[in-house]
MIDOSE-1310 file (N, C-alpha, C; in nm, 2 decimals, decimal comma, always signed):
residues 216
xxxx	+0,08/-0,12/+0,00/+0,00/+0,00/+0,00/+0,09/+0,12/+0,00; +0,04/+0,20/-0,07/+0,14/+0,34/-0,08/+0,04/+0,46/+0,00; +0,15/+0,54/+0,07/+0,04/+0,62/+0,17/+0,11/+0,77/+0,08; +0,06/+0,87/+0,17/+0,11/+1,03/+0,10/+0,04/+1,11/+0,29
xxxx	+0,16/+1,23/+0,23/+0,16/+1,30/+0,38/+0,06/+1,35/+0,38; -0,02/+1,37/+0,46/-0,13/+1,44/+0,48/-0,13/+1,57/+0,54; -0,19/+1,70/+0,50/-0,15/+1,82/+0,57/-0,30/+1,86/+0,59; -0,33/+1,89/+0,72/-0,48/+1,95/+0,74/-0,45/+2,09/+0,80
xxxx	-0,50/+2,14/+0,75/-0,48/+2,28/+0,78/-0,64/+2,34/+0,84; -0,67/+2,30/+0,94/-0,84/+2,31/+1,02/-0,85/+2,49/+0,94; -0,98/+2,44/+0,95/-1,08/+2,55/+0,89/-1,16/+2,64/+1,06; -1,09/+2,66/+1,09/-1,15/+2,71/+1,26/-1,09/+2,83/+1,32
xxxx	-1,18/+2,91/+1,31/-1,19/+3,03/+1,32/-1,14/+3,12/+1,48; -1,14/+3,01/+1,59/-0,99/+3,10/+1,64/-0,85/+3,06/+1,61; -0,86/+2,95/+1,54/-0,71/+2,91/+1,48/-0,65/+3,01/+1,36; -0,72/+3,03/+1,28/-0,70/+3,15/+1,19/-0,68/+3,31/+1,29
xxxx	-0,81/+3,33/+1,40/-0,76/+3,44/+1,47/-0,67/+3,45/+1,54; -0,60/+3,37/+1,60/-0,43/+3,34/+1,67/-0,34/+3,32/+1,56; -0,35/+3,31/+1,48/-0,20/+3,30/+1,37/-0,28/+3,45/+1,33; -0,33/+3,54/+1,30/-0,33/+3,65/+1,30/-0,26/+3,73/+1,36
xxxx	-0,27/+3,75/+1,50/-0,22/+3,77/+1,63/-0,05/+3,74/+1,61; -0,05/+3,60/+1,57/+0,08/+3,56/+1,60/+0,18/+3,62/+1,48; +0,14/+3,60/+1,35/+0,20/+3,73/+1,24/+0,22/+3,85/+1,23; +0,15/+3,90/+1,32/+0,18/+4,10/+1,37/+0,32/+4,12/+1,42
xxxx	+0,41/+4,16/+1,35/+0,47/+4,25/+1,39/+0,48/+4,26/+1,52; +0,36/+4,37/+1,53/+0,38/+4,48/+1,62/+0,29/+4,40/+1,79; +0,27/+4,26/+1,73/+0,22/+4,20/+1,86/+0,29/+4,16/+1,97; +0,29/+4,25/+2,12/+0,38/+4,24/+2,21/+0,44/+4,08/+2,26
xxxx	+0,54/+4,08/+2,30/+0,62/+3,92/+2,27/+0,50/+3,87/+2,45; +0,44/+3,89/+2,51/+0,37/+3,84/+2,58/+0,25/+3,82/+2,51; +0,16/+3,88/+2,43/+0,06/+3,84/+2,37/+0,10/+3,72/+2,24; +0,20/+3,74/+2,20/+0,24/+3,64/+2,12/+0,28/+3,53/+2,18
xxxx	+0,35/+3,50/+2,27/+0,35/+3,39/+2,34/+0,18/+3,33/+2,37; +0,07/+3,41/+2,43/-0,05/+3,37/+2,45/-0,06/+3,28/+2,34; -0,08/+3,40/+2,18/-0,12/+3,33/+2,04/-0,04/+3,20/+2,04; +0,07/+3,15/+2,04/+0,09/+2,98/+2,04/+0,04/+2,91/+2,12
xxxx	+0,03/+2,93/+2,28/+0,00/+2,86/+2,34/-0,17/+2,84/+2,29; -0,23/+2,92/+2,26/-0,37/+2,89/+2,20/-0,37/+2,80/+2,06; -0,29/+2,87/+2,00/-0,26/+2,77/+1,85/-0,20/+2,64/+1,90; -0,13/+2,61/+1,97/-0,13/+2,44/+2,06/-0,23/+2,41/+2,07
xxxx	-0,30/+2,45/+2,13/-0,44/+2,39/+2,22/-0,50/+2,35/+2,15; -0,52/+2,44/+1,99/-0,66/+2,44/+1,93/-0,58/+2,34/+1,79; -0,50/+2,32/+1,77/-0,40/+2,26/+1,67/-0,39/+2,08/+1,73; -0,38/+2,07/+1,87/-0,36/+1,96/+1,92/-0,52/+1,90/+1,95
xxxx	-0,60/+1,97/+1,92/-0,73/+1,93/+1,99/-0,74/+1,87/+1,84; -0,73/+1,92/+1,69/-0,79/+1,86/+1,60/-0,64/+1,73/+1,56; -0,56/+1,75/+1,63/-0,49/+1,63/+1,59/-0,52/+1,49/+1,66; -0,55/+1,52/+1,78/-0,60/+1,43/+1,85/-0,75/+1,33/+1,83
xxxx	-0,80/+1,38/+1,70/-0,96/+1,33/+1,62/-0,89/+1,21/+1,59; -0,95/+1,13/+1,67/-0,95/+0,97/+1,54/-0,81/+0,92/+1,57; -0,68/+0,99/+1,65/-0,57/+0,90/+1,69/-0,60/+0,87/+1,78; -0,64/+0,91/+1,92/-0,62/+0,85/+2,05/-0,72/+0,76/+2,13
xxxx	-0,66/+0,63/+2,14/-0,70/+0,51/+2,12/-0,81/+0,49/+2,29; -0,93/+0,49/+2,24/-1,11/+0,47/+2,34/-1,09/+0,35/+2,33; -1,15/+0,35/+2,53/-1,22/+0,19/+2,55/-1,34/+0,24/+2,56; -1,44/+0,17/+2,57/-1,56/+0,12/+2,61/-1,58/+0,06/+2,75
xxxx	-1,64/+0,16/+2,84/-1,71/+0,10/+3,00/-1,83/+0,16/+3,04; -1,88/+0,15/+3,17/-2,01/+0,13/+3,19/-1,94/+0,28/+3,30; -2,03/+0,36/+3,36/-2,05/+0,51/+3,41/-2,19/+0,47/+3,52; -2,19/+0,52/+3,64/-2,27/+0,56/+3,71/-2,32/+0,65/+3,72
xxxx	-2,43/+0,71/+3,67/-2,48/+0,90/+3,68/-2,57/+0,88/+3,79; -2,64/+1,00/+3,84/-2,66/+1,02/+3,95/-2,84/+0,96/+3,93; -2,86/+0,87/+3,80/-2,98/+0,84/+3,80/-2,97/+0,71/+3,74; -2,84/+0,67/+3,68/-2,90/+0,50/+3,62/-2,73/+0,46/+3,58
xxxx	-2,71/+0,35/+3,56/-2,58/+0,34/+3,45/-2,61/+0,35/+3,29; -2,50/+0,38/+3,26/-2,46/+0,39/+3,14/-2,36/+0,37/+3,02; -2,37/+0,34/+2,92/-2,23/+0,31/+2,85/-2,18/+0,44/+2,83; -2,06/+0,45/+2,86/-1,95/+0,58/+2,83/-1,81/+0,54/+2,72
xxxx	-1,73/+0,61/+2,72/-1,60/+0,63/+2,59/-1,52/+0,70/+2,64; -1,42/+0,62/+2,71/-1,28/+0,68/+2,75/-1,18/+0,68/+2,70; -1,08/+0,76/+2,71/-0,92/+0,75/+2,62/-0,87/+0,62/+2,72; -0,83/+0,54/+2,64/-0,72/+0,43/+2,72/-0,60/+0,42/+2,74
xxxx	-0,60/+0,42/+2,91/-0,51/+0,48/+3,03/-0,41/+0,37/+2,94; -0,41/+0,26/+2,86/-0,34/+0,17/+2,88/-0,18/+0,20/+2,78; -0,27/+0,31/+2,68/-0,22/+0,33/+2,55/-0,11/+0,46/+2,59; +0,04/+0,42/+2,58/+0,11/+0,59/+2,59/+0,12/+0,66/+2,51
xxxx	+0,13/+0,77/+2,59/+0,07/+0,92/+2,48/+0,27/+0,97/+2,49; +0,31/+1,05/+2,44/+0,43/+1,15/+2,40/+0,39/+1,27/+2,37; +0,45/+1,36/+2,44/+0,46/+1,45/+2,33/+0,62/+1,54/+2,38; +0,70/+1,56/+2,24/+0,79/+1,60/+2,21/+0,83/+1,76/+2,16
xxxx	+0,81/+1,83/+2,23/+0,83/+1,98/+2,17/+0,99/+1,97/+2,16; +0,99/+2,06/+2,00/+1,15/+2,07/+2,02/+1,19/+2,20/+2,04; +1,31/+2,23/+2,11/+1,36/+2,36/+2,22/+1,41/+2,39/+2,06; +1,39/+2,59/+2,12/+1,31/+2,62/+2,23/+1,18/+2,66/+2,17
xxxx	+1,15/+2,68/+2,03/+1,04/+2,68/+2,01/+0,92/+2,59/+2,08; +0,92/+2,52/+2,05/+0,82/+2,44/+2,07/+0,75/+2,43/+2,21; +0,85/+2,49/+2,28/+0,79/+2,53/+2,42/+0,68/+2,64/+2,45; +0,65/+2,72/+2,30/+0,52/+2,80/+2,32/+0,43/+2,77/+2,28
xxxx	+0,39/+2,60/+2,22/+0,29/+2,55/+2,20/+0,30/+2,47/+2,31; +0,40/+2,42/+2,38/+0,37/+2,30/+2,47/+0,26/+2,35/+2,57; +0,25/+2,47/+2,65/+0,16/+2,49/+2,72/+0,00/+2,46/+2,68; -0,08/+2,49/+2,59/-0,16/+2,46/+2,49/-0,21/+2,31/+2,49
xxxx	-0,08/+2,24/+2,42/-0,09/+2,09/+2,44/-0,12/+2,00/+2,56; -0,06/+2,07/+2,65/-0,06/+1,98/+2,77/-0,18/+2,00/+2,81; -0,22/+2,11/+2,82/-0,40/+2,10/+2,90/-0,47/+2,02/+2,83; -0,45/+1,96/+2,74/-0,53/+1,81/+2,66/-0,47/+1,70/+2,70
xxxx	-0,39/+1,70/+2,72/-0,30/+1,57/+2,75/-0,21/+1,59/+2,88; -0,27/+1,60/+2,95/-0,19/+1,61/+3,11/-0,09/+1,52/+3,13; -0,17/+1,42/+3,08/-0,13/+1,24/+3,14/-0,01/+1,21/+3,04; +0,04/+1,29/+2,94/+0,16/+1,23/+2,86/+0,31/+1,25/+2,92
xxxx	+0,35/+1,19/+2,86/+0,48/+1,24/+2,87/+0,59/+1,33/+2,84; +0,66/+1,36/+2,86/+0,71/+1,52/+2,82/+0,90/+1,46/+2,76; +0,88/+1,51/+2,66/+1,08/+1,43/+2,63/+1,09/+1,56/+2,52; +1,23/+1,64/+2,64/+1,27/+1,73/+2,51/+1,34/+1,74/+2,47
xxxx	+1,34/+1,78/+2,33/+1,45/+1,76/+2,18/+1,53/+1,95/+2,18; +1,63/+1,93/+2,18/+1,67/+2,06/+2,15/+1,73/+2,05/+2,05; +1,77/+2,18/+1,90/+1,79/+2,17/+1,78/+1,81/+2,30/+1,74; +1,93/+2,27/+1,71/+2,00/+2,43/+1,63/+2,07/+2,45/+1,52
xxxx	+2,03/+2,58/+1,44/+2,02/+2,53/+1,34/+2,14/+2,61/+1,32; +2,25/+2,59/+1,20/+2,33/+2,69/+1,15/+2,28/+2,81/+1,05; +2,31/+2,92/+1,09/+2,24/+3,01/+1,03/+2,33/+3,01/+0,92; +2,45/+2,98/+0,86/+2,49/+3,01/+0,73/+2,49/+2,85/+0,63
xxxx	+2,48/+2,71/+0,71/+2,50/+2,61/+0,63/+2,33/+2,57/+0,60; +2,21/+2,59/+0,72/+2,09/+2,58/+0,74/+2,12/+2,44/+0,79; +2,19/+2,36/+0,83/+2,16/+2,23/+0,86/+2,16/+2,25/+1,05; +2,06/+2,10/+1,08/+2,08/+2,12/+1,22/+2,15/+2,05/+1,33
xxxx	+2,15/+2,08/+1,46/+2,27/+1,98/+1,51/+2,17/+1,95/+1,65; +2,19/+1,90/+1,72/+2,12/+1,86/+1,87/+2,20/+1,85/+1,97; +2,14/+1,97/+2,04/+2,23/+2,02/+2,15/+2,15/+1,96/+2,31; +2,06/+1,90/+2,29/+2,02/+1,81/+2,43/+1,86/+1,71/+2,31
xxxx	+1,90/+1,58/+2,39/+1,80/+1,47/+2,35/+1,77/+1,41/+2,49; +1,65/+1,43/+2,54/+1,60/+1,35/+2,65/+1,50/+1,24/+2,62; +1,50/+1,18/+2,51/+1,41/+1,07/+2,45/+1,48/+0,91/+2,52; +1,39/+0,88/+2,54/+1,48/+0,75/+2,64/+1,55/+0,65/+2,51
xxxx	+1,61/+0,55/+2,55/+1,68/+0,48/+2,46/+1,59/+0,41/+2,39; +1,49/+0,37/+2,41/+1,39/+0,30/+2,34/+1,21/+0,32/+2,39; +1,18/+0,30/+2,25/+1,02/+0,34/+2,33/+0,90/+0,24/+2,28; +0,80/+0,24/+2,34/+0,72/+0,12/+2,26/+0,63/+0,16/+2,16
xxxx	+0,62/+0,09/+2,05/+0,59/+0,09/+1,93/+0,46/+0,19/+1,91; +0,36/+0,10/+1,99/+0,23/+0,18/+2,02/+0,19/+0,30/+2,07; +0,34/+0,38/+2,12/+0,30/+0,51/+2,14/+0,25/+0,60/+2,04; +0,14/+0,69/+2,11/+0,11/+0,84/+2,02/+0,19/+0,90/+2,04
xxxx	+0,27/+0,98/+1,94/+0,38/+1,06/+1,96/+0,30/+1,22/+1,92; +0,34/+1,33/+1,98/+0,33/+1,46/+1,91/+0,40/+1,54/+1,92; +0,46/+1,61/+1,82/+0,59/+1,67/+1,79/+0,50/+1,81/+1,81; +0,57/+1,90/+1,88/+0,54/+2,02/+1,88/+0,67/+2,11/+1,80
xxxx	+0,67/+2,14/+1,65/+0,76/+2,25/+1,59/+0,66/+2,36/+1,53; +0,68/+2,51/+1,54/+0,62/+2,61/+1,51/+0,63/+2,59/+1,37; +0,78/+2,59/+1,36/+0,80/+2,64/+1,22/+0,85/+2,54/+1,13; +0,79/+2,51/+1,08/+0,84/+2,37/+0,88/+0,90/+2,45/+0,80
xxxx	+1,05/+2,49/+0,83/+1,05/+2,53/+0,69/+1,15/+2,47/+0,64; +1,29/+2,46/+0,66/+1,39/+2,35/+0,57/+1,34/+2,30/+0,61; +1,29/+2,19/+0,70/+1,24/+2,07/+0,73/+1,36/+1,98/+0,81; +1,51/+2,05/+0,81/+1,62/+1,99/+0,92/+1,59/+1,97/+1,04
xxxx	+1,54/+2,04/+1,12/+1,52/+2,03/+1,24/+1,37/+1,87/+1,32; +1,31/+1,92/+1,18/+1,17/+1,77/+1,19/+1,22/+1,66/+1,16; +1,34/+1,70/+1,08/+1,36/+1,52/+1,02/+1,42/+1,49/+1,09; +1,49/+1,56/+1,17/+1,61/+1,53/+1,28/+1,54/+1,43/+1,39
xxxx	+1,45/+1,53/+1,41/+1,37/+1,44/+1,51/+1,26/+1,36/+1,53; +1,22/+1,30/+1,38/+1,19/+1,19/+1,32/+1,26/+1,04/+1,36; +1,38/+1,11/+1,29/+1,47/+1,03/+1,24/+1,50/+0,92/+1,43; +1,58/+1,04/+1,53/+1,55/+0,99/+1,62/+1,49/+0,92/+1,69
xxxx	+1,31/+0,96/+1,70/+1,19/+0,89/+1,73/+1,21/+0,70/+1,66; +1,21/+0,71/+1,49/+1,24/+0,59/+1,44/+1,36/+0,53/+1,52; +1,46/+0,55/+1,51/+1,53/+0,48/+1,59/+1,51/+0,41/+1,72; +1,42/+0,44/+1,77/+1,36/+0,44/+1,93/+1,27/+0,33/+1,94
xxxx	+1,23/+0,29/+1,78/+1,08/+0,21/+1,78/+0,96/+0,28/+1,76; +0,95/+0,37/+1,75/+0,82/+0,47/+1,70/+0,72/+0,44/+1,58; +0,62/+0,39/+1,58/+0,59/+0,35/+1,40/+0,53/+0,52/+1,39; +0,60/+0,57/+1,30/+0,54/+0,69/+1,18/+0,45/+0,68/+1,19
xxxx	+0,33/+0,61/+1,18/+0,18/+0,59/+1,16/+0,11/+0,61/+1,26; +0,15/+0,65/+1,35/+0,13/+0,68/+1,53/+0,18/+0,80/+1,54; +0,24/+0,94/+1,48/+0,31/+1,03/+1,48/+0,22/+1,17/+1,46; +0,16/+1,25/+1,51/+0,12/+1,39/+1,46/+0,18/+1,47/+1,47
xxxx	+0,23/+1,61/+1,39/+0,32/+1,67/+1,38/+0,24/+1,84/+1,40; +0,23/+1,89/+1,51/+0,16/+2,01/+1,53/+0,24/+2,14/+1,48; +0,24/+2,27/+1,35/+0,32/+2,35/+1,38/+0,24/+2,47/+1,34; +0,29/+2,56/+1,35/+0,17/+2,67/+1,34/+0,20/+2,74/+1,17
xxxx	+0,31/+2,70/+1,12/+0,35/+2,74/+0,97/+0,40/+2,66/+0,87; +0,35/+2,61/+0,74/+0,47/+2,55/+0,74/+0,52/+2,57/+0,60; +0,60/+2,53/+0,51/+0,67/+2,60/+0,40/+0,70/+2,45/+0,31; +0,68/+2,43/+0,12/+0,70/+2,35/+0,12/+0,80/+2,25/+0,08
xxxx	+0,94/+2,31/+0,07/+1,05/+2,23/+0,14/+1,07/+2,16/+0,23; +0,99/+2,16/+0,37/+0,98/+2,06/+0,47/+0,86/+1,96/+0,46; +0,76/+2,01/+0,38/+0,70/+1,92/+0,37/+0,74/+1,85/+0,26; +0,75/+1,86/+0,18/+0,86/+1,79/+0,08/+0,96/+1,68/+0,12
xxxx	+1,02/+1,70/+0,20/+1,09/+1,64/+0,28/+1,02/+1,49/+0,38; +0,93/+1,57/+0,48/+0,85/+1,45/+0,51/+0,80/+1,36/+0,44; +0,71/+1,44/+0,33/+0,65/+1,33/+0,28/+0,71/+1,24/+0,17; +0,85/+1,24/+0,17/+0,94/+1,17/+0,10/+0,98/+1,02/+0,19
xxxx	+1,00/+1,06/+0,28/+1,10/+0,97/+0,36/+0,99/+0,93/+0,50; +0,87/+0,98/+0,52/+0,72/+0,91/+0,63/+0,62/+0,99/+0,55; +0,61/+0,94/+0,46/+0,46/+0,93/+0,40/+0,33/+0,90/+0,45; +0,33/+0,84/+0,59/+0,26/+0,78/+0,67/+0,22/+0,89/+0,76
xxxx	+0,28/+0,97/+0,76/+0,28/+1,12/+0,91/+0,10/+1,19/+0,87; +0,06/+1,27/+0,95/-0,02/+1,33/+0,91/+0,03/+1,48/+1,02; -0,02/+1,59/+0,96/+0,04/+1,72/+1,03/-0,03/+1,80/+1,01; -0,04/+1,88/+1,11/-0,19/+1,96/+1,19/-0,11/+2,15/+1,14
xxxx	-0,12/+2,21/+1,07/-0,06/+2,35/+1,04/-0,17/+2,44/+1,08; -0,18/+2,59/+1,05/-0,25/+2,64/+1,07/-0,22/+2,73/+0,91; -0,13/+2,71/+0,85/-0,08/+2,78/+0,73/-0,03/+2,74/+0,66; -0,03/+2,70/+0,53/+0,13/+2,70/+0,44/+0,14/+2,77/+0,37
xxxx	+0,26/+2,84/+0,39/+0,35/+2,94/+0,30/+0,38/+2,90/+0,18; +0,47/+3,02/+0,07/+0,44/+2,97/-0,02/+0,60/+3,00/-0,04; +0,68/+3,00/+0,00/+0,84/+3,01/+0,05/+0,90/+3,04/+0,16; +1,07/+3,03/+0,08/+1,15/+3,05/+0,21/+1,23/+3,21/+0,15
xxxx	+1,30/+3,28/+0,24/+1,39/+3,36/+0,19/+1,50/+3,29/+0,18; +1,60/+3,39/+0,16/+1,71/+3,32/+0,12/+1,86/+3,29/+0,30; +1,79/+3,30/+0,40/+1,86/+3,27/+0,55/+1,75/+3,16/+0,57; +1,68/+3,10/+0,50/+1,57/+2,95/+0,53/+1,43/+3,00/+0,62
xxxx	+1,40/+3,15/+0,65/+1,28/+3,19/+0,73/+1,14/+3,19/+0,62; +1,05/+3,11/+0,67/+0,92/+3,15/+0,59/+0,85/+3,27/+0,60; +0,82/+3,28/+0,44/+0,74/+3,42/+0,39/+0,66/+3,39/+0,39; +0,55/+3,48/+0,42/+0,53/+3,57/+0,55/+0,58/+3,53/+0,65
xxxx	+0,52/+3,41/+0,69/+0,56/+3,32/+0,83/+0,54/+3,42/+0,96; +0,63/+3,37/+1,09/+0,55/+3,46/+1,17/+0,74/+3,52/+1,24; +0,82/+3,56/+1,15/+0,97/+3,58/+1,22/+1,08/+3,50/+1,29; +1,15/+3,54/+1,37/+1,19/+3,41/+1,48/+1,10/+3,37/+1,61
xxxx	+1,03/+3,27/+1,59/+0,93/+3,27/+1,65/+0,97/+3,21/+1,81; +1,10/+3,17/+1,84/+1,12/+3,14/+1,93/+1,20/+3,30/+2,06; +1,22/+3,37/+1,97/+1,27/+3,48/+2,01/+1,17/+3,59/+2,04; +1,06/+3,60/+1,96/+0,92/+3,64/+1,98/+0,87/+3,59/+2,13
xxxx	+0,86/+3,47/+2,12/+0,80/+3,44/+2,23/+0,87/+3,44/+2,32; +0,98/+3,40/+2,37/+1,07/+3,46/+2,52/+1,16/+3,57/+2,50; +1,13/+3,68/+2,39/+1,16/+3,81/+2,44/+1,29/+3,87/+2,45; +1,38/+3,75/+2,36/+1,55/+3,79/+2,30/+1,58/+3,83/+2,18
């Protein structure tokens, strides 16, 4: 069976009003910080449709029992934000997923070669197959820094097919890239651009978005 990357870009209208927010300029780096952590929340809410794995049990109400539909405790959830971006969506994400796990990737990029290097991996040595993984990156645009930490997850035991990829932009060079090498991914944007400049930043896109949000 042959798969292809899937890019949904929700049709949801505070998702469109927070990447508004988050592309201003002139939006103070504490209100911009707000805008990701909201574009997490509402980004991770539609990625979480139809991946995360319901039992079926029976509920007590305060008048009769009933059949109910829970997430199952049994199934591990991940989620991976990679530093330091990704830490202004984590907040966002985690109010959906309390109960996951937290493993962070840090990843830096050379500003004159664009490739990236990893300056802290807290992913444990191996992980089990069956985990939901969720990558929290703002920004897709070479696509070095995602594959990097793909590439790592696979090593680990991760099946791709269990993987959502939350970012709030993305450009198609990185997607290009993904859906080369995990065709099987599906990735939750709120935009795609329609380039890069020539230092690897997406146009329009929303700047340095890690520097935006903590204010360096």
């Amino acid at each position: 069976m042959s798969f292809q990357l899937r890019v949904y870009v929700p049709d949801h209208p505070l998702i469109k009003h927070w990447l508004a927010v988050a592309r201003d300029g002139e939006t103070p780096n504490a209100l911009f910080k707000t805008a990701m952590t909201e574009l997490g929340r509402w980004l991770t809410y539609e990625a979480c449709r139809h991946w995360l794995v319901t039992t079926e049990t029976q509920v007590e109400t305060p008048l009769a029992s009933c059949s109910a539909t829970m997430i199952n405790p049994q199934v591990p959830i991940a989620v991976v934000p990679i530093l330091r971006a990704g830490l202004s969506l984590f907040d966002g994400a985690q109010t959906l997923l309390p109960l996951a796990s937290v493993y962070h990737l840090g990843v830096a990029r050379n500003e004159e070669t664009l490739e990236p290097s990893c300056y802290l991996n807290k992913l444990p040595d191996e992980m089990n197959s069956q985990t939901r993984v969720l990558i929290l990156e703002p920004m897709l645009a070479t696509g070095g820094s995602i594959m990097l930490a793909l590439d790592e997850l696979m090593r680990r035991g991760i099946d791709s097919e269990r993987v959502r990829i939350v970012s709030v932009v993305a450009a198609p060079p990185a997607l290009k890239q993904i859906g080369e090498k995990y065709p099987q991914l599906k990735l939750y944007t709120a935009f795609v651009d329609e380039e890069l400049n020539d230092q690897g930043f997406i146009v329009p896109g929303l700047g340095d978005s890690g520097d935006r949000a903590f204010g360096t």
